[in-house]
BAPANU-875485 format. One line per 5 residues: their letters; for each residue x, y, z of N, C-alpha, C, O, CB. Coordinates in steps of 0.02 Angstrom, whole numbers. Glycine has a CB too. Example, Ala and Ser with C-alpha at 12.3 -4.5 7.8 and 13.67 -1.06 7.14 Angstrom:
AS = 660:-284:390:615:-225:390:660:-165:390:712:-166:423:565:-224:452 | 642:-112:354:684:-53:357:645:2:394:670:57:402:704:-30:286
***
This chain:
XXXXX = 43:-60:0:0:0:0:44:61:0:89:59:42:-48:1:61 | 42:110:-34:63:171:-54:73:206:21:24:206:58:7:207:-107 | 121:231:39:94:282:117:66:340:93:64:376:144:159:312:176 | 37:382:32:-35:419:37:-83:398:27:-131:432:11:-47:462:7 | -85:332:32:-154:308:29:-168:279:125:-219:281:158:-157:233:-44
XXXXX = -97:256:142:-106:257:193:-114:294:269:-110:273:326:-84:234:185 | -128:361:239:-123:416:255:-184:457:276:-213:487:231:-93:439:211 | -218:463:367:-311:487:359:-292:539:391:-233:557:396:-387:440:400 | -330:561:409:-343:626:461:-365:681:452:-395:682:398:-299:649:487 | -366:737:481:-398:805:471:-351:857:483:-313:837:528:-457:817:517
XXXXX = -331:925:461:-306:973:501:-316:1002:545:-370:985:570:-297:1001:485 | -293:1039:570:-312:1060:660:-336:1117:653:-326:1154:605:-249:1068:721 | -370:1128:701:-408:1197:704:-370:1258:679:-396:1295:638:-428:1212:778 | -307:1270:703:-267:1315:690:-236:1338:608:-200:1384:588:-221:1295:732 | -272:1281:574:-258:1290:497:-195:1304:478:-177:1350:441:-296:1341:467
XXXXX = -141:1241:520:-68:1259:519:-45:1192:446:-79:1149:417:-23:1242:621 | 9:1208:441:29:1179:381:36:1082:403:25:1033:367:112:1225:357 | 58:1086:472:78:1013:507:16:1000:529:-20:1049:538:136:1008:570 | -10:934:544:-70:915:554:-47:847:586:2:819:564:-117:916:490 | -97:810:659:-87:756:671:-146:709:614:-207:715:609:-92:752:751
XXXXX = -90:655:570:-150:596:535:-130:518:581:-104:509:636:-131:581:422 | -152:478:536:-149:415:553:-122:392:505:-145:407:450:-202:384:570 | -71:355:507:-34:305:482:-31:228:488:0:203:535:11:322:496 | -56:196:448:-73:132:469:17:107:461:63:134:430:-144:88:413 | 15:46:502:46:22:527:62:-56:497:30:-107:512:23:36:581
XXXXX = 135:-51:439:149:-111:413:129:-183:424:145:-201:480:197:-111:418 | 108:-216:397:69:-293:431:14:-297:493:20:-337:539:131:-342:465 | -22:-266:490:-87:-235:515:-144:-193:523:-145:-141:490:-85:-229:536 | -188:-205:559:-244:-145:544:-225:-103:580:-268:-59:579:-319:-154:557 | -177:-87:619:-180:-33:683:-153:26:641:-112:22:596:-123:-53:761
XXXXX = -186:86:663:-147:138:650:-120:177:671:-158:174:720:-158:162:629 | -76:228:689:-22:248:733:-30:348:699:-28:374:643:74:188:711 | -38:374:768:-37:447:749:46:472:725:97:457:755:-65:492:820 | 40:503:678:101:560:651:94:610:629:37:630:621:137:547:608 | 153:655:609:128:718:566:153:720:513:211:705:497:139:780:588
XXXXX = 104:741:476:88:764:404:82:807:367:55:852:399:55:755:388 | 90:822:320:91:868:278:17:891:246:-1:853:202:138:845:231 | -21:936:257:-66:968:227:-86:1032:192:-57:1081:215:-90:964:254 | -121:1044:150:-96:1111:123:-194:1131:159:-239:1099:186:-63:1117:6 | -182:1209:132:-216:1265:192:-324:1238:147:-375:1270:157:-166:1403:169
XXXXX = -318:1187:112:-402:1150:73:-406:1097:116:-462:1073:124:-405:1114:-23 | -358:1073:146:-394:1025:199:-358:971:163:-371:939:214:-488:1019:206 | -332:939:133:-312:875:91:-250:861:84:-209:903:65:-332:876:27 | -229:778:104:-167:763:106:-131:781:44:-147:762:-13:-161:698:121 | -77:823:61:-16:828:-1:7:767:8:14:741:63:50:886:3
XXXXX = 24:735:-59:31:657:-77:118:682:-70:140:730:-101:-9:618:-173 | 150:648:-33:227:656:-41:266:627:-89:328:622:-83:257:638:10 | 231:604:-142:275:551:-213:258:619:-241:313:636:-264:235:455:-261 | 225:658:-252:199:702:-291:223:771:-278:234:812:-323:132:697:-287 | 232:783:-204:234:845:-186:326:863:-149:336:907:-107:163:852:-131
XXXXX = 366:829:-170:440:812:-146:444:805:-77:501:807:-53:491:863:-164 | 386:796:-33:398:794:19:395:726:73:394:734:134:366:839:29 | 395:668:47:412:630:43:466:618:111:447:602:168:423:631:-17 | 534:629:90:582:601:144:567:640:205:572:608:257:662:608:126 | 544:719:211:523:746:274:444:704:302:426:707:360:515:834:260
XXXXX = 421:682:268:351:633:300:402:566:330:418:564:390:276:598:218 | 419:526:293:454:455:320:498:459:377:498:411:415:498:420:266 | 556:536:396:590:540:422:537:543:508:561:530:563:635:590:386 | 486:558:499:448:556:559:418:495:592:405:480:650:401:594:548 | 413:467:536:371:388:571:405:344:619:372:315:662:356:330:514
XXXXX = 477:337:614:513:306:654:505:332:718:496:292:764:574:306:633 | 507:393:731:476:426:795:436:414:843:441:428:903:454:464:785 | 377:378:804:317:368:817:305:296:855:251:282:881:282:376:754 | 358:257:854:365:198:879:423:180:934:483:185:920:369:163:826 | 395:155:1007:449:132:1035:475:82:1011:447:47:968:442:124:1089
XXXXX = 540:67:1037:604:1:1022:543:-53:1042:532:-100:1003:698:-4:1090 | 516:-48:1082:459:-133:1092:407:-139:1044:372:-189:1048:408:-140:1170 | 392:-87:989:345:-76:941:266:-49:975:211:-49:948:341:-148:900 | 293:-22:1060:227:21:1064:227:92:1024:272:111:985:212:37:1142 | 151:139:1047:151:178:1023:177:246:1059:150:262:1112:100:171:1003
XXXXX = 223:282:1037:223:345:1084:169:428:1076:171:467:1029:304:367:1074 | 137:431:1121:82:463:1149:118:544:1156:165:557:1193:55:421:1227 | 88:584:1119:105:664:1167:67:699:1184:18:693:1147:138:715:1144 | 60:730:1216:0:765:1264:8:849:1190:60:881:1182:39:787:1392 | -46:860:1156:-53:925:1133:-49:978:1161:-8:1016:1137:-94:932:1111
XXXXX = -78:996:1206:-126:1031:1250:-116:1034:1338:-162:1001:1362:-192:995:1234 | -84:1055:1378:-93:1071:1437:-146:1064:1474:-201:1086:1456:-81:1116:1440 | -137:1034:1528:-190:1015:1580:-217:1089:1571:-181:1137:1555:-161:986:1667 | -303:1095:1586:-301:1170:1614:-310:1179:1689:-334:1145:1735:-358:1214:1581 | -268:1263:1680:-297:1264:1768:-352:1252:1795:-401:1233:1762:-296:1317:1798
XXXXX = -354:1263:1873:-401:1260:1888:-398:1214:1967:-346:1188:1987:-434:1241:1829 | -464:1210:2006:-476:1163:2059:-481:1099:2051:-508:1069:2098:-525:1175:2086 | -457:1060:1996:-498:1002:1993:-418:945:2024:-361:965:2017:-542:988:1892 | -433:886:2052:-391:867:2078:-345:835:2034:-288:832:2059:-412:837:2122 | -351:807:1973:-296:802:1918:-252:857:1908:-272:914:1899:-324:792:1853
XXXXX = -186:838:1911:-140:882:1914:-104:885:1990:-43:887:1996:-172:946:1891 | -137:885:2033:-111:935:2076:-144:896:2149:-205:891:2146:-140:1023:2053 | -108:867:2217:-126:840:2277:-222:878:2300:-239:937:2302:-50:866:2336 | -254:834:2310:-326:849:2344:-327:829:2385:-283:790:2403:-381:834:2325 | -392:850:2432:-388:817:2503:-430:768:2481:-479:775:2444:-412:858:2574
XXXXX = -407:714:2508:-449:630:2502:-460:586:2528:-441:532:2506:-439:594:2473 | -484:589:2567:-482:554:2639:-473:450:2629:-524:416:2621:-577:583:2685 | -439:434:2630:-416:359:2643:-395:328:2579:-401:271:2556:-474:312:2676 | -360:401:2549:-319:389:2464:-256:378:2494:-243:421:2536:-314:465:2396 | -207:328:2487:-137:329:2500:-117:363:2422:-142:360:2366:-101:245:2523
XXXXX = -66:390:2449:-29:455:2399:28:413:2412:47:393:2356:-23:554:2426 | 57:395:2445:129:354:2445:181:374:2507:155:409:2550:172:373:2369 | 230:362:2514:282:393:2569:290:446:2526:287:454:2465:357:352:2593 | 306:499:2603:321:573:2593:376:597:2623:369:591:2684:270:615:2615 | 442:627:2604:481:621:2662:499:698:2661:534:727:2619:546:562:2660
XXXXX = 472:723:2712:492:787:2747:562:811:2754:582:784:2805:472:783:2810 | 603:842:2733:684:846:2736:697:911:2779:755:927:2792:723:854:2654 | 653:941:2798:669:1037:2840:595:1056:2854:550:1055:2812:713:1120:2770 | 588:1075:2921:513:1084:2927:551:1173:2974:591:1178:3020:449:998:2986 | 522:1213:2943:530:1312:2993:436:1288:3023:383:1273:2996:536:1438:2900
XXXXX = 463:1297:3096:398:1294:3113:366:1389:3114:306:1394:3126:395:1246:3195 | 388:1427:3108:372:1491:3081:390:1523:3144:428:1493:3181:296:1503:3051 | 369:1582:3162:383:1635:3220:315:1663:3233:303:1668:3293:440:1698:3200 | 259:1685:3186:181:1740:3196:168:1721:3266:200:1689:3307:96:1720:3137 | 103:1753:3266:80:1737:3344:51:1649:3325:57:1598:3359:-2:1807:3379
XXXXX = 24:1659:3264:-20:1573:3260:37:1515:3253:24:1460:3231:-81:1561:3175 | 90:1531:3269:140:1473:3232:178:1427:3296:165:1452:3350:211:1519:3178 | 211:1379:3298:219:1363:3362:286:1392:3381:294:1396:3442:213:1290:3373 | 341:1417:3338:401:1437:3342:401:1489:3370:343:1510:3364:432:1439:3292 | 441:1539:3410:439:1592:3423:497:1617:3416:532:1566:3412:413:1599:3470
XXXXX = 535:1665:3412:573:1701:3381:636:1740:3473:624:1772:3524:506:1764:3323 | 669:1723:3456:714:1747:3535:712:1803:3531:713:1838:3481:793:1731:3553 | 710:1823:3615:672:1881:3637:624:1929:3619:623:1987:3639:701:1908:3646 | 575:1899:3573:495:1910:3550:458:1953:3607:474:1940:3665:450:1829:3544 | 431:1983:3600:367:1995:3641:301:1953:3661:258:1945:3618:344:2041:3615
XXXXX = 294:1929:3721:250:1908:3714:180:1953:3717:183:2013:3729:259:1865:3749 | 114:1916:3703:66:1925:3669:-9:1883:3691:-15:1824:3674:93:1912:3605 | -56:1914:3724:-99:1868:3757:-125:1832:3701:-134:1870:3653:-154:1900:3802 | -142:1761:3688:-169:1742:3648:-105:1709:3586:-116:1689:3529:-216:1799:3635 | -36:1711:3622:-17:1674:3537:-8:1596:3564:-13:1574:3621:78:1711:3488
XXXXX = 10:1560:3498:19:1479:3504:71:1462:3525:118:1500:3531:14:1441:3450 | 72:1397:3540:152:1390:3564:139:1294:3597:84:1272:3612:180:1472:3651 | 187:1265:3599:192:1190:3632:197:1214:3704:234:1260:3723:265:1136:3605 | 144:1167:3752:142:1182:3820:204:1134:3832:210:1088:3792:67:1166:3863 | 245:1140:3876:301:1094:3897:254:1081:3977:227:1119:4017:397:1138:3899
XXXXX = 263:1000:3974:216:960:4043:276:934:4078:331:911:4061:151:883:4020 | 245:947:4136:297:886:4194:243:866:4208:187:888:4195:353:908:4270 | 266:802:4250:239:729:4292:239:759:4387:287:773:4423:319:639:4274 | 190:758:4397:171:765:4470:200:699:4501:171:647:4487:87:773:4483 | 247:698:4535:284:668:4605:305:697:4655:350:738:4667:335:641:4597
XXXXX = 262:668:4687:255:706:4768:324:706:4799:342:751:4838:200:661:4827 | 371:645:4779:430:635:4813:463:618:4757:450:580:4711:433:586:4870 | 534:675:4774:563:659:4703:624:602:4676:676:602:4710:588:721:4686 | 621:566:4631:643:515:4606:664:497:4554:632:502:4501:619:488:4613 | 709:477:4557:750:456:4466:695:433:4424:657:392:4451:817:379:4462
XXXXX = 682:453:4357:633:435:4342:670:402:4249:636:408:4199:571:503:4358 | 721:380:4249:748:358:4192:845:340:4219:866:362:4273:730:427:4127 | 887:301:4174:954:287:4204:994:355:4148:980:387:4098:985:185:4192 | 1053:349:4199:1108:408:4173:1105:424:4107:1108:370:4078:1181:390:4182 | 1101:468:4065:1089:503:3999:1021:485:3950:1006:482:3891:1153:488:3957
XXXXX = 1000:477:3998:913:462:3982:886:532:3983:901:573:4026:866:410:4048 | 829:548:3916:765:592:3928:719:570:3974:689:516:3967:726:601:3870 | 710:622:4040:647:607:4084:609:695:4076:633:744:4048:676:576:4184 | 542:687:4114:522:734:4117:544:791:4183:586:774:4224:465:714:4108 | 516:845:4186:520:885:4259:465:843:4317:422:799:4314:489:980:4245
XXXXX = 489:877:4358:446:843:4438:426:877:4458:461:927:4466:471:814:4497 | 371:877:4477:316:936:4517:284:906:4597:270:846:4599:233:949:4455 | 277:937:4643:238:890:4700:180:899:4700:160:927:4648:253:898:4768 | 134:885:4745:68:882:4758:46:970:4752:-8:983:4725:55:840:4838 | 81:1014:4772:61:1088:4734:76:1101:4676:59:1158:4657:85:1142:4760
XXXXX = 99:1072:4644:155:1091:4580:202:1132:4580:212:1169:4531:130:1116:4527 | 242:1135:4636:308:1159:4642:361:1098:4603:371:1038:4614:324:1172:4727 | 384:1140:4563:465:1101:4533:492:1084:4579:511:1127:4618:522:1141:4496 | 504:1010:4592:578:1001:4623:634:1003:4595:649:970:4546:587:951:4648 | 683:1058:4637:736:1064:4619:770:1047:4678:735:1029:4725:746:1121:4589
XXXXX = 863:1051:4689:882:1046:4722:923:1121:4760:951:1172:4741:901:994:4701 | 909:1095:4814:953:1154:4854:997:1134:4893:973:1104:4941:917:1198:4898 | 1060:1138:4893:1118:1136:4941:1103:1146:5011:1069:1193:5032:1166:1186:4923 | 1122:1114:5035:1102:1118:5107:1191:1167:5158:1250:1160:5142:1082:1007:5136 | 1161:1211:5219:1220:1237:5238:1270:1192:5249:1264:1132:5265:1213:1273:5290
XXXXX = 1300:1211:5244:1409:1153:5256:1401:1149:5339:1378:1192:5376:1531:1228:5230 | 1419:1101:5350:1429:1104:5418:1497:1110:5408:1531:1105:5357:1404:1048:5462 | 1516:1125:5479:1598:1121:5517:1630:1083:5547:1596:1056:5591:1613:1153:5557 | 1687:1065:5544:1725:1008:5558:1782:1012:5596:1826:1041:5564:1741:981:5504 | 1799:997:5644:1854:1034:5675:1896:952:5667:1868:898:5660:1836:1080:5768
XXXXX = 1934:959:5669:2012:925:5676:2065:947:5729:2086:1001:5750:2051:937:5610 | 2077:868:5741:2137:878:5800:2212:930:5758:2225:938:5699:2173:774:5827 | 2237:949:5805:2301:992:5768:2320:949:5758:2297:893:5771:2351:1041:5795 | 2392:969:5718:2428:903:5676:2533:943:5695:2563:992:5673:2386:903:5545 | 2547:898:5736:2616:923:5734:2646:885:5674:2635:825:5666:2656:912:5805
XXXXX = 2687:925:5630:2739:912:5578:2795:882:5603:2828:905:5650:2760:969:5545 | 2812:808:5561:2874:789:5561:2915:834:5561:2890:888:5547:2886:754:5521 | 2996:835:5575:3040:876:5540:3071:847:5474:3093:791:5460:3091:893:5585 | 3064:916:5433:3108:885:5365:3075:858:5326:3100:840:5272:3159:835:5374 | 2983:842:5347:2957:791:5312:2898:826:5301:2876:863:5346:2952:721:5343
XXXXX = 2869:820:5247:2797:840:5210:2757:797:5241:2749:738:5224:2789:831:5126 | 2725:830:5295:2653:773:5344:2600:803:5311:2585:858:5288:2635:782:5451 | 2570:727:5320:2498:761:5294:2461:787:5339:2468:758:5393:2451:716:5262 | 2407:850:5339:2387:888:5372:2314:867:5371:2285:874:5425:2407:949:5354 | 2276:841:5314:2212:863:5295:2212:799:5253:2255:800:5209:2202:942:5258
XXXXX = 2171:736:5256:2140:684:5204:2104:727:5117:2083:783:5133:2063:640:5260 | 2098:722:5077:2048:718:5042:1995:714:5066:1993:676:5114:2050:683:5009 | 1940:744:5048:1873:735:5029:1816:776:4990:1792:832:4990:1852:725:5077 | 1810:719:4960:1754:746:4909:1702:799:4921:1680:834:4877:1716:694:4892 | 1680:802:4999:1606:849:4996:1651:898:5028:1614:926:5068:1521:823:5042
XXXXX = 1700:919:5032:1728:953:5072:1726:1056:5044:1742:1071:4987:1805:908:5075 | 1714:1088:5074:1716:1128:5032:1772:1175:5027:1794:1198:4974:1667:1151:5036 | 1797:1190:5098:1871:1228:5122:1896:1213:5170:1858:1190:5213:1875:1293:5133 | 1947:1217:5182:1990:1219:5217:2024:1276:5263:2077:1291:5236:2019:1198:5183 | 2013:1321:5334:2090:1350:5371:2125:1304:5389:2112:1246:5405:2089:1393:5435
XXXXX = 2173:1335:5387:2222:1311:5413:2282:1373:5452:2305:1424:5429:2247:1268:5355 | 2292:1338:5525:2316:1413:5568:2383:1377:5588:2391:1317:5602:2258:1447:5650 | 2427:1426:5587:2511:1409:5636:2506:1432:5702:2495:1487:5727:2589:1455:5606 | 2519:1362:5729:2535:1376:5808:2567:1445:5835:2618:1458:5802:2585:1323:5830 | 2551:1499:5889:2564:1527:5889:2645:1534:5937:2678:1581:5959:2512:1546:5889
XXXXX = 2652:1455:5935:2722:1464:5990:2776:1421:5950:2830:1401:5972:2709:1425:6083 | 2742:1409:5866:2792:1395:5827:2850:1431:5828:2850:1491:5841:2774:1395:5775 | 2892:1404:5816:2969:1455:5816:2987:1474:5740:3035:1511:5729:3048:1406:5851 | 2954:1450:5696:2962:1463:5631:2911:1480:5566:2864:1515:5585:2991:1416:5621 | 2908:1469:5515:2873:1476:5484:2863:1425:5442:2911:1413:5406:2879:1520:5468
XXXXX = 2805:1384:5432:2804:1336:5397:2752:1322:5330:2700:1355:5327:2800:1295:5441 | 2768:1270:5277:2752:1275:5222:2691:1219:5195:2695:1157:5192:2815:1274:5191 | 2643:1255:5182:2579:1196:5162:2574:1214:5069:2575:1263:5032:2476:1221:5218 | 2566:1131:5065:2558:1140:5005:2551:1028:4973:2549:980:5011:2638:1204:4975 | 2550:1026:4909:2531:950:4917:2601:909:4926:2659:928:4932:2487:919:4846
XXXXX = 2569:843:4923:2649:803:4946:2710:822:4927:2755:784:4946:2658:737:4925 | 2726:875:4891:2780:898:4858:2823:935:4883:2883:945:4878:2766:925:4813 | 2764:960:4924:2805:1035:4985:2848:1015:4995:2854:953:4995:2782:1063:5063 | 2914:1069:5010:2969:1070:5025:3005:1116:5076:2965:1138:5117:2988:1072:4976 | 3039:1127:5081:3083:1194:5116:3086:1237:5071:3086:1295:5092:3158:1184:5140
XXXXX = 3088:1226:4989:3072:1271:4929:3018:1268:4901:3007:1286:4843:3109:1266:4881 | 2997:1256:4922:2915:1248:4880:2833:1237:4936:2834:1192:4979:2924:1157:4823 | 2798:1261:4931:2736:1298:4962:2709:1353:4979:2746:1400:4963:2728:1286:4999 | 2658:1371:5005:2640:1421:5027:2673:1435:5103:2660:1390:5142:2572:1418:5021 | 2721:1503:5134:2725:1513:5206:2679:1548:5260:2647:1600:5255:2775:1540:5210
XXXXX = 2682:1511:5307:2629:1552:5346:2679:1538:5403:2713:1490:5420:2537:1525:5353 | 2668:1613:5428:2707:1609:5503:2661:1633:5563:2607:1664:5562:2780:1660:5505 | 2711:1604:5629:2653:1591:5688:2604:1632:5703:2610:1693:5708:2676:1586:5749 | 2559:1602:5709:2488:1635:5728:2450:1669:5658:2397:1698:5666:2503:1702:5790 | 2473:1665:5602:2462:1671:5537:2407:1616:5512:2414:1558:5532:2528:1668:5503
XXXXX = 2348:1635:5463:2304:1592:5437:2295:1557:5370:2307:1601:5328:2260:1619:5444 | 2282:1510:5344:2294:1518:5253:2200:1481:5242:2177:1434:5275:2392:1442:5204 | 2170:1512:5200:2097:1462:5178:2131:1421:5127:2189:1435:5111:2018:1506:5138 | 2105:1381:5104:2096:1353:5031:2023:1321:5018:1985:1309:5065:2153:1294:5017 | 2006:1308:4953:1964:1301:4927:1975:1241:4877:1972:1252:4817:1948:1358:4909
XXXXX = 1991:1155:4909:2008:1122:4876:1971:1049:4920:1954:1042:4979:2081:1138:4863 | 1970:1011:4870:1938:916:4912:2003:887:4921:2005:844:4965:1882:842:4848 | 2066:902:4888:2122:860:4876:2157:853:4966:2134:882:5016:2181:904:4808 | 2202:818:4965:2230:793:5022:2292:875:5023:2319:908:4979:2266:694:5010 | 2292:881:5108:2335:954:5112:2406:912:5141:2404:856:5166:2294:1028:5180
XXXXX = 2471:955:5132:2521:930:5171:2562:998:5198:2561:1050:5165:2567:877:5128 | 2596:992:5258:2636:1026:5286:2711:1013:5295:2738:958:5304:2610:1031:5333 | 2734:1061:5291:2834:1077:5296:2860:1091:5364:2812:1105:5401:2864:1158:5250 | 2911:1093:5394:2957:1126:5434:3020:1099:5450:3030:1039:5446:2929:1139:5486 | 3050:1128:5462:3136:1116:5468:3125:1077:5563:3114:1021:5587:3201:1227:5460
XXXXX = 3132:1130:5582:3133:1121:5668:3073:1050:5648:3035:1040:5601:3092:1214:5734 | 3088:1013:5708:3036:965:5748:2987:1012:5794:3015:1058:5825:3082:906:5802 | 2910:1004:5801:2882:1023:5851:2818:1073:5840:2775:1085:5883:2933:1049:5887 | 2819:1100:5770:2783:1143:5733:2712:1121:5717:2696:1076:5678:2820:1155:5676 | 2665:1166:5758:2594:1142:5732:2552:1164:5699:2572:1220:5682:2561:1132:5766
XXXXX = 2501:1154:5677:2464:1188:5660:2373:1162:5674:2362:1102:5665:2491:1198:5597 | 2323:1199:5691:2267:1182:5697:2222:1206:5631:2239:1256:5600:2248:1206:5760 | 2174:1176:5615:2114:1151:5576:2058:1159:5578:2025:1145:5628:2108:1106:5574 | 2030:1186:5515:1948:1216:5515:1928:1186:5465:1972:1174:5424:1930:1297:5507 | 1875:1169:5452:1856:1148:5376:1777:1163:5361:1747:1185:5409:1871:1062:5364
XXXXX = 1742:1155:5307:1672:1155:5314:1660:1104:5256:1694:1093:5206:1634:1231:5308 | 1590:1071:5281:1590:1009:5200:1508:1030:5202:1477:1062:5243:1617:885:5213 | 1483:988:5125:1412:986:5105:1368:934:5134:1364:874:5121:1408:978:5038 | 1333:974:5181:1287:912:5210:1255:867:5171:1216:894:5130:1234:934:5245 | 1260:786:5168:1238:734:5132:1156:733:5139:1123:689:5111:1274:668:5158
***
C-alpha cells in the first residue's frame, strides 16, 4: 500500500501547515498517529507528488517505541483550575505514597508554634505547652543520659535541688614531722574549704602545700598566721625544726 493512501486525518483547528493523521501500521490494521503534511483546502499533499516525501518518512520512526509500542504526546496542557488532576486533593483514605519531609521552619507569627528569641509576648499566641509529671517525692525517673520529664509535688512546685548549709568540722592539730611533708588534711570529696592556722608558739614559719612541699616549695605562713583554701584534695605541711603545729577548720556539704 502506497503511504498516501495510507495516510487519514484532518487538520487542526489552527489551519497550520503540520497536522496530526494516522498512519497505518505495516502488517496490520492498527494505525499509529504522526505528522503530516497538509496544504491550507484540507487535503493530504501526496509526498511522491509533492517532494515531500523524505520529510514525512523521516517522522514515522519517531512514532514507535524500540518494543513496537506507540508513543503518545500530550497537545494541550492540563487546564488550570480546582480540579484534583494535576495537583494533591484532600482525600480522605487515598494513600498518595511515602512522603519524606527533609526541613520543617515551624514559623515565628503569633499562630505558629516557633517563636522568635526575645519576642514579645502577646496574650493569645500559640506555642507547645512543655508538661511535667506530678511526684510528690522526688525520684529518678529514667538511668544516666536518659530523657525524663520535670517533677512537680502535690502543689506543683518544681523540684529542684538546694544545697544544704556546710557544716563544720574541726580536727585535731597536727604536729609536723621535721624535714618531712606530713599530711595535714585527708581528701574529701564533699569538702568545701579548708583553714588552716600556725601555732602561735611555733618558732618558725612553715610551708603547706601537696605532697611535694618542700623547704622550697609551698605556701608560708608564720606563727599565729592563717591560710583558707578552697580544695577536696589531700593538704600537706613543711618545717625544718621538729615540734611545729598547726590547727584546723574545715566546712563540708551536708549529705
Amino acid at each position: 500500500m502506497a503511504l498516501s493512501q495510507a495516510l487519514k486525518g484532518l487538520r487542526d483547528a489552527a489551519n497550520a501547515t503540520f497536522s496530526y493523521v494516522f498512519a497505518k501500521k505495516s502488517g496490520s490494521d492498527d494505525y499509529i498517529a504522526v505528522h503530516a503534511l497538509m496544504n491550507t483546502s484540507e487535503s493530504l499533499i501526496d509526498p511522491a507528488t509533492s517532494g515531500k516525501q523524505d520529510a514525512l518518512i523521516a517522522l514515522l520512526p519517531a512514532a514507535f517505541t524500540a518494543g513496537g509500542g506507540v508513543k503518545v504526546g500530550l497537545v494541550d496542557a492540563l487546564p488550570a483550575g480546582t480540579a484534583a488532576i494535576g495537583k494533591l486533593a484532600a482525600n480522605s483514605g487515598i494513600d498518595i505514597g511515602d512522603v519524606d519531609i527533609t526541613s520543617l521552619v515551624p514559623g515565628v507569627t503569633a499562630t505558629s508554634l516557633g517563636k522568635a528569641e526575645d519576642a514579645v509576648h502577646a496574650s493569645g499566641d500559640t506555642g507547645v505547652m512543655m508538661l511535667a509529671v506530678r511526684s510528690d517525692t522526688a525520684a529518678a525517673t529514667g538511668a544516666n543520659g536518659d530523657y525524663v520529664p520535670l517533677l512537680v509535688d502535690a502543689n506543683g512546685r518544681l523540684h529542684v535541688f538546694m544545697p544544704k548549709s556546710p557544716t563544720i568540722e574541726d580536727t585535731t592539730d597536727v604536729t609536723l614531722t621535721a624535714a618531712t611533708a606530713t599530711s595535714i588534711l585527708a581528701s574529701d570529696t564533699v569538702r568545701r574549704d579548708v583553714t588552716i592556722c600556725a601555732d602561735t608558739a611555733n618558732t618558725v614559719g612553715i610551708r603547706i602545700g601537696s605532697v611535694s612541699v618542700s623547704s622550697t616549695s609551698g605556701v608560708i605562713i608564720q606563727p599565729g598566721q592563717s591560710l583558707t583554701l578552697t580544695t577536696t584534695a589531700q593538704i600537706y605541711g613543711f618545717a625544718t625544726p621538729a615540734g611545729q603545729k598547726v590547727s584546723i577548720l574545715s566546712t563540708k556539704d551536708s549529705n
